[in-house]
C-alpha positions in Angstrom: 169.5 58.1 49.5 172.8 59.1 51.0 175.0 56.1 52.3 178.2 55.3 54.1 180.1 52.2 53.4 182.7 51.0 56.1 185.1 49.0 55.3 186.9 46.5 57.9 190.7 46.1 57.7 191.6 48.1 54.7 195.0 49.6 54.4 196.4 48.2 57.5 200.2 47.7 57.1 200.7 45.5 53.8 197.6 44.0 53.9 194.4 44.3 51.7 195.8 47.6 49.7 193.5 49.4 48.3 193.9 53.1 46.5 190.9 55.8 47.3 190.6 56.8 43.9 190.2 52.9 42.5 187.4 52.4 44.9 185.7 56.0 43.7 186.4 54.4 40.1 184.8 50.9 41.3 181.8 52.5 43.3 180.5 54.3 39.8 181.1 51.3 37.9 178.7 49.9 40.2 176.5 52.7 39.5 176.7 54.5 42.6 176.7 58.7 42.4 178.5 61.5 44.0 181.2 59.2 45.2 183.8 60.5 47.6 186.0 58.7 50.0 187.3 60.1 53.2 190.9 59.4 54.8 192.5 55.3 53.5 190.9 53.4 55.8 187.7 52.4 54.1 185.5 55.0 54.6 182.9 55.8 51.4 180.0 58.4 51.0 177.8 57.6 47.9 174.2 58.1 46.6 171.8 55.2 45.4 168.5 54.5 44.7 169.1 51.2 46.3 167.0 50.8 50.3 168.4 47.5 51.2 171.4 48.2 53.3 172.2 44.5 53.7 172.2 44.0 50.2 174.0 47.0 49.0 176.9 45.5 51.9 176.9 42.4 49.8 177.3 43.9 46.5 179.8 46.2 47.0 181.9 43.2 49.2 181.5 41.4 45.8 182.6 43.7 43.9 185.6 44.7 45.7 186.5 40.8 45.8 186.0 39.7 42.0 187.8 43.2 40.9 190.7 43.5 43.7 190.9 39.8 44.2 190.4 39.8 48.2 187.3 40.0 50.3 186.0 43.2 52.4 183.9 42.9 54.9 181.7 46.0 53.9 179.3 48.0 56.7 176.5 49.7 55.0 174.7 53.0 57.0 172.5 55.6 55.5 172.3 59.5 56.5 169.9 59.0 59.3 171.6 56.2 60.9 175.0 58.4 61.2 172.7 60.9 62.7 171.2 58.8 64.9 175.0 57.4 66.0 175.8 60.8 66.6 172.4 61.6 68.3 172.7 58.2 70.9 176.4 58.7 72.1 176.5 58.3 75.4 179.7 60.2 75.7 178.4 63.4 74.1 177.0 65.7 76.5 174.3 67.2 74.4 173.7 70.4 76.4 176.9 71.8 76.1 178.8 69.3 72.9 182.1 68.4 75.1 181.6 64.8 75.7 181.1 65.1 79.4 184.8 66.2 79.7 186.3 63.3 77.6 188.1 64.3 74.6 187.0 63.7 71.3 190.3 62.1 71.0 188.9 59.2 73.1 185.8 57.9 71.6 185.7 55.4 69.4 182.8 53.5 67.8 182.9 49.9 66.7 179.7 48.9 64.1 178.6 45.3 63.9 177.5 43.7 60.9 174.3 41.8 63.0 173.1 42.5 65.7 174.6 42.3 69.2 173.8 39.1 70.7 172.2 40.0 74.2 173.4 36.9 75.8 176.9 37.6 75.0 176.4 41.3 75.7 175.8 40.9 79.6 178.5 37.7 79.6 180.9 40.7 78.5 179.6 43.4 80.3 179.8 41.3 83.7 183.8 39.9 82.4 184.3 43.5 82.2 183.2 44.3 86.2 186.1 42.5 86.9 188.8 44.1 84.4 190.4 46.7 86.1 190.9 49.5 83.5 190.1 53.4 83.1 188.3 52.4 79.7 184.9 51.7 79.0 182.2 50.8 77.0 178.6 51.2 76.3 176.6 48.5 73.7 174.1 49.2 71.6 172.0 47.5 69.0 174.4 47.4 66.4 177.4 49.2 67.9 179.7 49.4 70.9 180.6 53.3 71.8 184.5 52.8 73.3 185.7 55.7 75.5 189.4 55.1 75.6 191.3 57.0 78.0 194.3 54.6 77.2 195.7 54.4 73.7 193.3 52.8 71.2 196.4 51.0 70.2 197.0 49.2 73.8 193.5 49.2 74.8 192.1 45.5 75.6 188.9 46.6 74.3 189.7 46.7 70.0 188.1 45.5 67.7 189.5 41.9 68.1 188.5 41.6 71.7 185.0 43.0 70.8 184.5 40.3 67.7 185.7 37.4 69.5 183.6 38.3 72.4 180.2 38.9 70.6 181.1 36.3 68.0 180.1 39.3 65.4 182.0 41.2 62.3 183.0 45.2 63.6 185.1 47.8 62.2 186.0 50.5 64.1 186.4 54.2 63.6 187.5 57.0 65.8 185.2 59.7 66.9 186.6 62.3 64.5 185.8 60.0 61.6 182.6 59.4 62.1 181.5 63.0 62.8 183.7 64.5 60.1 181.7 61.5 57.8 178.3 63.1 59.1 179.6 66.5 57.5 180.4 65.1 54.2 177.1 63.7 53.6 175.5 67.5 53.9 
């Protein structure tokens, strides 16, 4: 089976350095196949016989830690689930592919280790009624598709803001990640 691992808050400034080619090195240690790593910022296609994402999370978050010497939090989704990402974004106006007139530019997706608490969902959703902002946000199971027509970078709605909120473990990746990720794993 064909698997993306995310991982949160590699790579950012000084902190938690880690080069592609030692995690390709560290992924077939840990018998993992047809390896390949897109862009720095955590982001790993492999191949494993393995079916229990939460496990296979765990592992490689170990591994990372007792070779590297730091922890990772590590987001585990297989083929279909990408798919499925791609499939269910709200933004993405699937008769004609151009995000209902948003650019690609502007969606982001942020992917929860649990899921999304539903209590804390609408306690958010209804703090965000009264925010007034251009941005906005649609939550899912497991994920939280961001349509940013600020900045990511001076949005109130990062990752941070979405973690304290949900009182859950994201990372976040940019639309172009995630759907250049769904081509590598053809």
């Amino acid at each position: 089976m064909k698997y993306v691992a995310f991982l949160r808050g590699i790579n950012v400034g000084k902190n938690k350095l880690i080069l592609m080619d030692d995690l390709k090195v560290l992924f077939s240690k840990m018998g993992f196949t047809n390896v390949k790593t897109y862009l720095r910022s955590g982001n790993i296609i492999f191949e494993s016989d393995d079916s229990n994402m939460d496990e296979l999370s765990d592992r490689i978050s170990n591994n990372i830690e007792e070779f590297l010497g730091f922890y990772v939090d590590c987001f585990v989704k297989n083929e279909n689930e990408i798919n499925s990402l791609i499939k269910n974004n709200p933004y993405n106006n699937k008769n004609n592919n151009n995000y209902n007139n948003n650019s690609v530019e502007e969606i982001y997706l942020s992917i929860f280790k649990d899921n999304i608490n539903e209590k804390l969902s609408k306690e958010l959703i209804n703090e965000f009624k009264g925010i007034i902002t251009d941005d906005e946000f649609v939550i899912a199971e497991k994920e939280i598709y961001l349509l940013c027509r600020s900045k990511y970078h001076k949005t109130k709605f990062n990752n941070n803001y979405f973690e304290s909120k949900l009182d859950n473990t994201a990372t976040t990746r940019n639309w172009k990640t995630i759907t250049k990720i769904k081509h590598m794993l053809i």
